[in-house]
N, C-alpha and C positions, 0 to 999 in steps of 0.2 A: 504494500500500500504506500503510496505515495505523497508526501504531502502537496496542498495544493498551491499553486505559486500562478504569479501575474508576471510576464515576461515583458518588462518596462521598455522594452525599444527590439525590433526585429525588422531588419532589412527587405521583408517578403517579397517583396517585387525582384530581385534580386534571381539573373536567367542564372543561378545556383539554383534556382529550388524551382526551375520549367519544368523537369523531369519526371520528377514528384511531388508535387508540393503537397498535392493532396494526402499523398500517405502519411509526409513529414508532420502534415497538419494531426492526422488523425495519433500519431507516433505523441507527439505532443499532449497530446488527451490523455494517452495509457499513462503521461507520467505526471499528470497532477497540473497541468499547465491548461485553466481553465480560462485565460484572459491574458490580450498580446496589444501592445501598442506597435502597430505599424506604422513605420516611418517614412515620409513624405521628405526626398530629399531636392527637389525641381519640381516643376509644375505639371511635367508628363507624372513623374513616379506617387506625387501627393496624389493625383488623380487614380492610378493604378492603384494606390496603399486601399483609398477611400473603398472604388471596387469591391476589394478585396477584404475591406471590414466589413462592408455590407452582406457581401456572400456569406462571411463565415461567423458571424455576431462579433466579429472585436472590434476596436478603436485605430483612428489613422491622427497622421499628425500631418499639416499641408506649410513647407516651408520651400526655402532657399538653400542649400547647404555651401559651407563656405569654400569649397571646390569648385560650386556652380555660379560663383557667385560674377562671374565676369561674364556668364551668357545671360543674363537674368533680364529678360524684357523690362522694356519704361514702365508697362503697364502692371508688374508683378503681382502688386500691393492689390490693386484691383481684382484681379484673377483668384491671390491668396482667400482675400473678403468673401469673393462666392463660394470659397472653398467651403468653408468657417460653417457656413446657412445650413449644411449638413449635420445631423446629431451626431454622426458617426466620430466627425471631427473638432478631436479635443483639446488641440495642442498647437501652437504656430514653431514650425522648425521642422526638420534640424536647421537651426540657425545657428553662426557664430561664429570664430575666430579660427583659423589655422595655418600657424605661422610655422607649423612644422613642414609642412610641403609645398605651401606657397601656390597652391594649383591656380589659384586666383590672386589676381596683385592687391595686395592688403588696404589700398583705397578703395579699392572695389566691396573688399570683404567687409570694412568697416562702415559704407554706406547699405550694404544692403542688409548687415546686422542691426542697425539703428531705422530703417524703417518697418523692420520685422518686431524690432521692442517695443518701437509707439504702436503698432499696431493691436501686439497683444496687448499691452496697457490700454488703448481703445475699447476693447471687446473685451477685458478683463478675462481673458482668458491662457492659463500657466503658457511656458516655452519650452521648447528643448533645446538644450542650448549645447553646443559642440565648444570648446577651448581645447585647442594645443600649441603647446610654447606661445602664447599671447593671454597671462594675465595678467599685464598692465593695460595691456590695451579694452580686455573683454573690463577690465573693472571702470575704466572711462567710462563706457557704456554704459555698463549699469547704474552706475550710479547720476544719468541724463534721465532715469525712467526708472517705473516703479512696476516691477515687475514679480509676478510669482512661476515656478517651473521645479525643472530639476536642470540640474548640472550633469549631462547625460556621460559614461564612461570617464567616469572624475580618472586623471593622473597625476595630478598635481600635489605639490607640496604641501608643507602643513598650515603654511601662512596661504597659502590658496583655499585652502580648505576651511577654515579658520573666517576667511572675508565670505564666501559663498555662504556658509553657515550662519552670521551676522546680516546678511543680506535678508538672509529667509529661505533658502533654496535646498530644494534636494537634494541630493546626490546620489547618481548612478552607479551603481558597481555593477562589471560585468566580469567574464574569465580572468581579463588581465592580474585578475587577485590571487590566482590561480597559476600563477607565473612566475618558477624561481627565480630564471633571469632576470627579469625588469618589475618584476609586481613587486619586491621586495618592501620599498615605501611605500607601497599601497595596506600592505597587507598591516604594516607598526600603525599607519592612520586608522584604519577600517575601525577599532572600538572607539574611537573621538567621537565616529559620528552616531548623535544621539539617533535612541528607536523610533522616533515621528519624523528623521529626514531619508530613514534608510529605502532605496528601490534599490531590486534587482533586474538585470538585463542583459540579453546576450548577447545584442549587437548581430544576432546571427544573419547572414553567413559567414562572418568576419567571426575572432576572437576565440576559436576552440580553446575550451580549459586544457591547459597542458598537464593537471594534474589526474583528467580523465584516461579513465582502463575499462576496458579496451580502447585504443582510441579509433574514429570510423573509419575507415579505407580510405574514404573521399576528403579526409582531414577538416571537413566541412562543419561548422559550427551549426547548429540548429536548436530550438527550442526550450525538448524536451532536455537538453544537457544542463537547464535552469539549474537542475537539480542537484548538479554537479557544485558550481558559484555558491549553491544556498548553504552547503554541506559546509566547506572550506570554510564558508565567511561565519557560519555557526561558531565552528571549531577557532578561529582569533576573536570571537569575542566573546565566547566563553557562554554563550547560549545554547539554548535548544532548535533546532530544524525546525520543531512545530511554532517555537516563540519567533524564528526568522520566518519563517512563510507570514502570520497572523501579523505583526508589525507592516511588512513592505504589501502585504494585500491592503489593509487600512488606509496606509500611506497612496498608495495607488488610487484609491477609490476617491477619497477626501483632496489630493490634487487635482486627478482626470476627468473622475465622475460625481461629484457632488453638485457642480452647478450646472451642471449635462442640461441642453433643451430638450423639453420633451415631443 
C-alpha cells in the first residue's frame, strides 16, 4: 500500500511520455499519486498541459519559461489571461530566472518574468517560479510584486532559502535531494523548511532519483517514483512517509486549490 502523494510539477506534455503516457499515467495510480500539477512551459505546451488536465482530472499551470523566454509573442500576457478563464488552470508559470544556461538573454528573461508577476498578483493567483544561479536578480523581482507560489525545484543556498521562506513561498523538492553528487546542500536544508511550505515534485521527465532501485531502463523520470523523493526526504527530517505525504497534500491543496473557480 502506498501512500498517497500530489506530484507538485510534471513535465506531461513532454514527446518522453508519446509512447505511453497512458500506462505511465495509470503506473502513477498503482503508486499512490492521486493528483499532478502539469506544467505549462510556452503557450503551445500550457495549452497541451491544460488538454491534458482536462482528460485526466488534474491541474495545469499556463506560463513562459525562462528558456522560452526570447520567443515569447507581444501579445503573451493576453493569450496567458484566456488561459487562466479555465478551472483546470491554477498557476501562472513556469516562470523565472535562469542564469544557468542562458537559453534566453537575461533582459528578455527579466521582462517576461515581471509581467508574469503582475499578472498573477492581478488574478491573485500562486506562480511557479523556476530560479537558477539568479537570486539576486529573481529577488529584484519579487520584491516589485506581491506574490504567493512555490519556488519550484528549490537548489539554492540557505540565505536563498531563508529570503523565499520570508517572502511566503513554497518550496519545491524534487529527486535532486536524492543526489549524492550535487543534492548534498539540498539534503542539510530540507529540515529548515517548515511542514506548511513543504511540496513534492518530480519535474518528470527530467530528474530521476539517483537513489532509486531498480532504476528504469529508459532512465526516465516519471510520477509514480514521487515515492521515491517522499521516502528520502522523510528519512532527513526525521518524519514519517504518512506525516510527508498528509503535510505536502495540505500544502498543495491550500496553495493550488482553495481558491479554485468553480
Amino acid at each position: 500500500m502506498h501512500n498517497r502523494l500530489i506530484d507538485a510539477g510534471v513535465n506531461l506534455t513532454s514527446s518522453q511520455f508519446d509512447k505511453d503516457r497512458s500506462e505511465m499515467l495509470e503506473r502513477a495510480g498503482e503508486f499512490g499519486i492521486d493528483n499532478m500539477l502539469l506544467i505549462g512551459c510556452c503557450l503551445k505546451s500550457s495549452h497541451e498541459s491544460l488538454s491534458l488536465a482536462k482528460q485526466h482530472g488534474y491541474v495545469s499551470t499556463t506560463g513562459i519559461h525562462p528558456h522560452d523566454a526570447k520567443d515569447a509573442p507581444v501579445d503573451f500576457v493576453a493569450q496567458l489571461r484566456a488561459l487562466t478563464e479555465y478551472r483546470e488552470v491554477v498557476a501562472i508559470g513556469e516562470c523565472g530566472l535562469d542564469f544557468n544556461r542562458d537559453f534566453s538573454p537575461r533582459d528578455s528573461q527579466n521582462t517576461v518574468l515581471s509581467q508574469q508577476l503582475l499578472l498573477a498578483q492581478q488574478l491573485n493567483m500562486p506562480v511557479y517560479l523556476h530560479e537558477r544561479d539568479a537570486f539576486d536578480s529573481m529577488r529584484v523581482q519579487l520584491e516589485r510584486t506581491s506574490v504567493k507560489g512555490v519556488l519550484h525545484c528549490f537548489t539554492g543556498d540557505q540565505d536563498a532559502l531563508k529570503y523565499y521562506l520570508d517572502y511566503g513561498l513554497m518550496i519545491g523538492i524534487t529527486g535532486w535531494l536524492c543526489d549524492e553528487r550535487r543534492g548534498e546542500q539540498l539534503q542539510k536544508l530540507l529540515p529548515l523548511i517548515p511542514d506548511d511550505r513543504l511540496l513534492l515534485e518530480t519535474d518528470a521527465p527530467y530528474l530521476l532519483p539517483r537513489s532509486l532501485k531498480p532504476k528504469p531502463k529508459s532512465r526516465r523520470n516519471e510520477p509514480a517514483f514521487l515515492q521515491e523523493v517522499a521516502k528520502v526526504a522523510a528519512k532527513l527530517r526525521g518524519q514519517s512517509i504518512e506525516h510527508i505525504s498528509e503535510i505536502t497534500r495540505i500544502n498543495f491543496q491550500r496553495l493550488f486549490l482553495s481558491d479554485r473557480r468553480k
